[in-house]
N, CA, C and O atoms as CSV, one atom per row, in Angstrom:
chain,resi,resn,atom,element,x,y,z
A,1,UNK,N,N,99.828,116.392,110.792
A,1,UNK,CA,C,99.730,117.043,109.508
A,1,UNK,C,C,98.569,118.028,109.536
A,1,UNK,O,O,97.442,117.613,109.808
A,2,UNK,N,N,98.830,119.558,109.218
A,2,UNK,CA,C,98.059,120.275,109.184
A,2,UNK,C,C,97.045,119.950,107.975
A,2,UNK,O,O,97.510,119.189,107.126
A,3,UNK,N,N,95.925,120.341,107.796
A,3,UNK,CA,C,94.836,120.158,107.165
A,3,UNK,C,C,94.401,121.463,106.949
A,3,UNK,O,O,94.166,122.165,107.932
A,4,UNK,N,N,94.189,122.105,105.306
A,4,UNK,CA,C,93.186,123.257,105.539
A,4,UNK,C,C,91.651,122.700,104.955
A,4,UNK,O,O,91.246,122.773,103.795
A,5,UNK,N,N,91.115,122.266,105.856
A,5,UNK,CA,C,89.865,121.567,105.155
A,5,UNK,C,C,88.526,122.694,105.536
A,5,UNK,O,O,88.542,123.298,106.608
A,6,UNK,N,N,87.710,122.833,104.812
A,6,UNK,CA,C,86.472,123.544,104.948
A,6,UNK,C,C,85.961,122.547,106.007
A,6,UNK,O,O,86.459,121.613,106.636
A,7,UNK,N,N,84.691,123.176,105.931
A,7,UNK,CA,C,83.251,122.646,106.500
A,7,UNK,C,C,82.795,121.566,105.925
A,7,UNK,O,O,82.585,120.491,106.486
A,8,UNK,N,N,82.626,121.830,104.769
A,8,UNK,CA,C,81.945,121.244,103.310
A,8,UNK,C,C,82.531,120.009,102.754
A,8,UNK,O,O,81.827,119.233,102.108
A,9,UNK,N,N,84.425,119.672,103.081
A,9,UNK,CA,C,84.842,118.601,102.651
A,9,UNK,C,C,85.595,118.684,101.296
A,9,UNK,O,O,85.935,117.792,100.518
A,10,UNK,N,N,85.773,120.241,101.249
A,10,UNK,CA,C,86.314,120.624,99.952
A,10,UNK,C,C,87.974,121.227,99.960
A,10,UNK,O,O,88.222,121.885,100.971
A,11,UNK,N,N,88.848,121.120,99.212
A,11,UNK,CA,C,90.101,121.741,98.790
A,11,UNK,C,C,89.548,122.725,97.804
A,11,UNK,O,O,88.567,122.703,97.061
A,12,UNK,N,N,90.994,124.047,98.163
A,12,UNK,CA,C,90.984,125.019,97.210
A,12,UNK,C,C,92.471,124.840,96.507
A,12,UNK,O,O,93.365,125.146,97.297
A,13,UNK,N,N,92.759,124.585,95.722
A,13,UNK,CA,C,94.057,124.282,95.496
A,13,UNK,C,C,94.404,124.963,94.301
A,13,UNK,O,O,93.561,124.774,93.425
A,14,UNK,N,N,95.617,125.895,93.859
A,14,UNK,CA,C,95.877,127.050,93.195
A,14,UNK,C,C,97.042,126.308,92.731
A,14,UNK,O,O,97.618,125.624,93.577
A,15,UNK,N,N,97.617,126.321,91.207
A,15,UNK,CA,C,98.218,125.925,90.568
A,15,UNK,C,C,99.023,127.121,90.544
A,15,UNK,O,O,98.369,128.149,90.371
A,16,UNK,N,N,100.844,127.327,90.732
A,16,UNK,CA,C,101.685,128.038,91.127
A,16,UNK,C,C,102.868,128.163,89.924
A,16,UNK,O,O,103.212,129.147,89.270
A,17,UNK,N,N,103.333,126.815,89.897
A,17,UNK,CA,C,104.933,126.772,88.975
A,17,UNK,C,C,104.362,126.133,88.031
A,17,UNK,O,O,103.313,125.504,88.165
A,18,UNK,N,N,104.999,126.241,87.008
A,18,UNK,CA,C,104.813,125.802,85.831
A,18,UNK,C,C,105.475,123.894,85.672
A,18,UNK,O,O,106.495,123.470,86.216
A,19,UNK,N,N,104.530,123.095,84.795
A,19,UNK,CA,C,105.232,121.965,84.624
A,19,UNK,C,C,106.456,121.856,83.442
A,19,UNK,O,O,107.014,120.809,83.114
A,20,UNK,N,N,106.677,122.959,82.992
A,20,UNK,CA,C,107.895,122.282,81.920
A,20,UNK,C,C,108.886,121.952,82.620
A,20,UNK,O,O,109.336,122.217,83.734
A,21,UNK,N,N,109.176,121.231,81.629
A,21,UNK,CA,C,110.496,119.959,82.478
A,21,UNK,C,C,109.917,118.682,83.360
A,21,UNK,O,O,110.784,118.021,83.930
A,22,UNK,N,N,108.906,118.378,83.486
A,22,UNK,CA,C,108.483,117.814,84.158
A,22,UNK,C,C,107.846,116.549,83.842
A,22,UNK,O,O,107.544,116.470,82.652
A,23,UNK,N,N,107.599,115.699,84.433
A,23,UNK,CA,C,107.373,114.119,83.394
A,23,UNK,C,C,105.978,114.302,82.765
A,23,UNK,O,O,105.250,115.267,83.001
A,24,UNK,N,N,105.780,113.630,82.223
A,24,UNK,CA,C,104.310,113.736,81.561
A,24,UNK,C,C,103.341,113.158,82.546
A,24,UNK,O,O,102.138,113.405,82.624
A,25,UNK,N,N,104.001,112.412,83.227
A,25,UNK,CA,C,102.811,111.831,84.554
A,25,UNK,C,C,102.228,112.965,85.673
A,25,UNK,O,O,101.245,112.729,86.375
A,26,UNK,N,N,103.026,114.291,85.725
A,26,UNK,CA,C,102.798,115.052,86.107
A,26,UNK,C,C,101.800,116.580,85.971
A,26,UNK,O,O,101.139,117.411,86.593
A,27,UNK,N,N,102.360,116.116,84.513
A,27,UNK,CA,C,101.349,117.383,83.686
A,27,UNK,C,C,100.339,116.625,83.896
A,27,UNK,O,O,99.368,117.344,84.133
A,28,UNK,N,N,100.085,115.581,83.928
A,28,UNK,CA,C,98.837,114.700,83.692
A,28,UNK,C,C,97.829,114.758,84.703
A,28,UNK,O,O,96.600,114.836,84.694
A,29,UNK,N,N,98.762,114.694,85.622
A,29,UNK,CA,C,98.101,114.681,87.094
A,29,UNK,C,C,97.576,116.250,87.105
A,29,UNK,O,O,96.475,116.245,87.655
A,30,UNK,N,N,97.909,117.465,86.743
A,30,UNK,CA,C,97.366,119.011,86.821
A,30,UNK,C,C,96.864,118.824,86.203
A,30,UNK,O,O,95.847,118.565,86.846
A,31,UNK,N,N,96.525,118.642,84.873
A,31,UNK,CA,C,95.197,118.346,84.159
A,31,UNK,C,C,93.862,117.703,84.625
A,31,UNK,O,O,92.706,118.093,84.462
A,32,UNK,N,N,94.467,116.361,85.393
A,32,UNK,CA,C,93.656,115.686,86.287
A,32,UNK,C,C,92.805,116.652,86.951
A,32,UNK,O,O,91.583,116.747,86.830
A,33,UNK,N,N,93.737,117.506,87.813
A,33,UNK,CA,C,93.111,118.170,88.867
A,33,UNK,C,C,92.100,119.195,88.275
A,33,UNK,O,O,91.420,119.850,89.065
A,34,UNK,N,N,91.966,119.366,87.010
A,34,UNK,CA,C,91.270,120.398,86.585
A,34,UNK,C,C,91.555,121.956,86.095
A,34,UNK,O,O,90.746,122.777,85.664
A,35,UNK,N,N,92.936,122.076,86.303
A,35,UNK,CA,C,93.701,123.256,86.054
A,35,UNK,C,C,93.640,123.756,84.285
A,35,UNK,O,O,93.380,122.832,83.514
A,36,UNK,N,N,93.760,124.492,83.953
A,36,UNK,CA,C,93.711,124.962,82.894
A,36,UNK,C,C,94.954,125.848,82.262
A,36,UNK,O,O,95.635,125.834,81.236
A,37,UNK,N,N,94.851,126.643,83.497
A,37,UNK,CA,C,96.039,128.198,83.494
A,37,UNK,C,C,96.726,127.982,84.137
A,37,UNK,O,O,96.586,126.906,84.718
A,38,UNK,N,N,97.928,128.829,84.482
A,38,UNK,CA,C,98.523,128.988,85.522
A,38,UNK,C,C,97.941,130.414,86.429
A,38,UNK,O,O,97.394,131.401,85.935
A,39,UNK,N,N,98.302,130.125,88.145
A,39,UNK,CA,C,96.977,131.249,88.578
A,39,UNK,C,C,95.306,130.335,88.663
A,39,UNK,O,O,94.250,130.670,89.198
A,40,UNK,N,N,95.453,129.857,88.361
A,40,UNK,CA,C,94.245,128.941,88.613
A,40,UNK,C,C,93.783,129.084,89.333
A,40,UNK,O,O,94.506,129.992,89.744
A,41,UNK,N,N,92.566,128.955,90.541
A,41,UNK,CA,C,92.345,128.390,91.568
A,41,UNK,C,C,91.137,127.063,91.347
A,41,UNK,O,O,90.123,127.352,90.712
A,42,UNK,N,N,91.259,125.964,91.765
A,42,UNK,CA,C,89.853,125.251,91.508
A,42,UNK,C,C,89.542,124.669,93.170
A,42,UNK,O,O,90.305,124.560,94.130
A,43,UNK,N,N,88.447,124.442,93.050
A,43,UNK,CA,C,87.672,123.397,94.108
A,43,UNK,C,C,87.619,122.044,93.957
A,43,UNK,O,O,86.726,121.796,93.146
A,44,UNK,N,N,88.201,120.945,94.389
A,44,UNK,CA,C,87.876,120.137,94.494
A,44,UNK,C,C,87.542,118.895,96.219
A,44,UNK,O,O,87.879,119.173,97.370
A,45,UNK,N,N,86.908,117.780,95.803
A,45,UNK,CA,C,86.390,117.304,97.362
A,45,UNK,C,C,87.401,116.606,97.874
A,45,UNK,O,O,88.008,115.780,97.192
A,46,UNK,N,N,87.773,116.924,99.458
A,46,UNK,CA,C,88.793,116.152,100.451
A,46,UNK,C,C,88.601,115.072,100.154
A,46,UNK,O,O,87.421,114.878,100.446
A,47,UNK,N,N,89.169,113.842,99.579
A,47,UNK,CA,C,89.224,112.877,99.054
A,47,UNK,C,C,90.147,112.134,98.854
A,47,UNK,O,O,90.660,112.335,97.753
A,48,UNK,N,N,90.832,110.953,99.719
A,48,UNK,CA,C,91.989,109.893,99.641
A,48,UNK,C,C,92.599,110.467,98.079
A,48,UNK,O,O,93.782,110.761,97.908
A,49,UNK,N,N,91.733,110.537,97.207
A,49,UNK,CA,C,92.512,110.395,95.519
A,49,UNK,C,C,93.115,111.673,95.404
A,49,UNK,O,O,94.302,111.877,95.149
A,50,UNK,N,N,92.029,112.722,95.655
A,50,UNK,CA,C,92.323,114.134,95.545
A,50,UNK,C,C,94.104,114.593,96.566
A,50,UNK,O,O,95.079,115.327,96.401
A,51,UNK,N,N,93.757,113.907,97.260
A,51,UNK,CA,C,94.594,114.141,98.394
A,51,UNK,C,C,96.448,113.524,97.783
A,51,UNK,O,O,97.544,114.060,97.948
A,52,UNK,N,N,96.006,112.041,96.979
A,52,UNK,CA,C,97.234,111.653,96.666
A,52,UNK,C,C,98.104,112.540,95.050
A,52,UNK,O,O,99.298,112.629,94.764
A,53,UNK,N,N,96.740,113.098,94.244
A,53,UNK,CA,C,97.612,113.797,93.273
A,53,UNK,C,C,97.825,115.096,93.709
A,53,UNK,O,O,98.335,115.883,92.912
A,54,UNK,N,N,97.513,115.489,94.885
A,54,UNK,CA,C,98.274,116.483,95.394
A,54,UNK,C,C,99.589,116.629,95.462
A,54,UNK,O,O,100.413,117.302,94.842
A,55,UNK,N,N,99.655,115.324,96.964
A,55,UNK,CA,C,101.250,114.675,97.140
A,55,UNK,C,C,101.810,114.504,95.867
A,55,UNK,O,O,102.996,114.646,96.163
A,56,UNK,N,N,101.795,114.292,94.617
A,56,UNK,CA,C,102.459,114.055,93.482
A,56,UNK,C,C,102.978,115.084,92.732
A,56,UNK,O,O,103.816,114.852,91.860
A,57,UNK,N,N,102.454,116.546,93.041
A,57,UNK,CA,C,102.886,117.644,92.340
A,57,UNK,C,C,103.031,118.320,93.332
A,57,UNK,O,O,102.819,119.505,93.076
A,58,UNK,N,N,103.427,118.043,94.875
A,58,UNK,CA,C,103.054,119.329,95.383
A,58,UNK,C,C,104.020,120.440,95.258
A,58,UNK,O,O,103.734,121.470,95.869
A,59,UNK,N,N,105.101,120.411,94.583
A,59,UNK,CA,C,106.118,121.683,94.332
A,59,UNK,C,C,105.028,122.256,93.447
A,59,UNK,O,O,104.975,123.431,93.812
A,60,UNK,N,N,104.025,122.066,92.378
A,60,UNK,CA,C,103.467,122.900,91.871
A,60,UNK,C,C,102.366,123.678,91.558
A,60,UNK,O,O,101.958,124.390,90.640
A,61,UNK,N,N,101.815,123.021,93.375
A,61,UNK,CA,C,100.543,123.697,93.905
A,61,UNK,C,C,100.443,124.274,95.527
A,61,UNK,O,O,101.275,123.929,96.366
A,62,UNK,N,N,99.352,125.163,95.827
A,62,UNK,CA,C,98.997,125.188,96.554
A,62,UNK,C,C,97.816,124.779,97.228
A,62,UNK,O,O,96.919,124.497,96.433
A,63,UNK,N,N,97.510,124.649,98.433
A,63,UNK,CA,C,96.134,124.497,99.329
A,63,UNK,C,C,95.923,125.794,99.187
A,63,UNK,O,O,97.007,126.296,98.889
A,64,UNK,N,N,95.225,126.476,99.236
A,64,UNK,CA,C,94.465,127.342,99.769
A,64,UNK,C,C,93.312,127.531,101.157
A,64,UNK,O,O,92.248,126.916,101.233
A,65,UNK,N,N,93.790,128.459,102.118
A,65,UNK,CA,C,93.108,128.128,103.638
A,65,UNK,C,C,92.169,128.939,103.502
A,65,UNK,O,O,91.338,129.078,104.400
């Protein structure tokens, strides 16, 4: 599994598609992550947790390398 991991231990992860239609456990989880907009980009740390609400939305994000 490719990894785009910094130096630092950090994700850049950019919020892409929109959640409508989508369960509420999901919106929940992009909120989680800190997203606001769509177009987003945020930082957060390489992290087992970070890493699993990724896997949970990933149709509606990106990594950023």
């Amino acid at each position: 599994m490719a990894t785009t991991k910094k130096k630092s231990g950090t994700l850049k992860i950019k919020w892409v598609r929109s959640f409508i239609g989508c369960p509420r456990g999901m919106r929940q989880t992009i909120r989680g992550l800190g997203f606001r907009r769509m177009q987003q980009v945020v930082e957060r740390a390489d992290t087992p947790e970070t890493r699993g609400m990724i896997a949970k939305v990933h149709h509606l994000v990106e990594i950023e390398g």
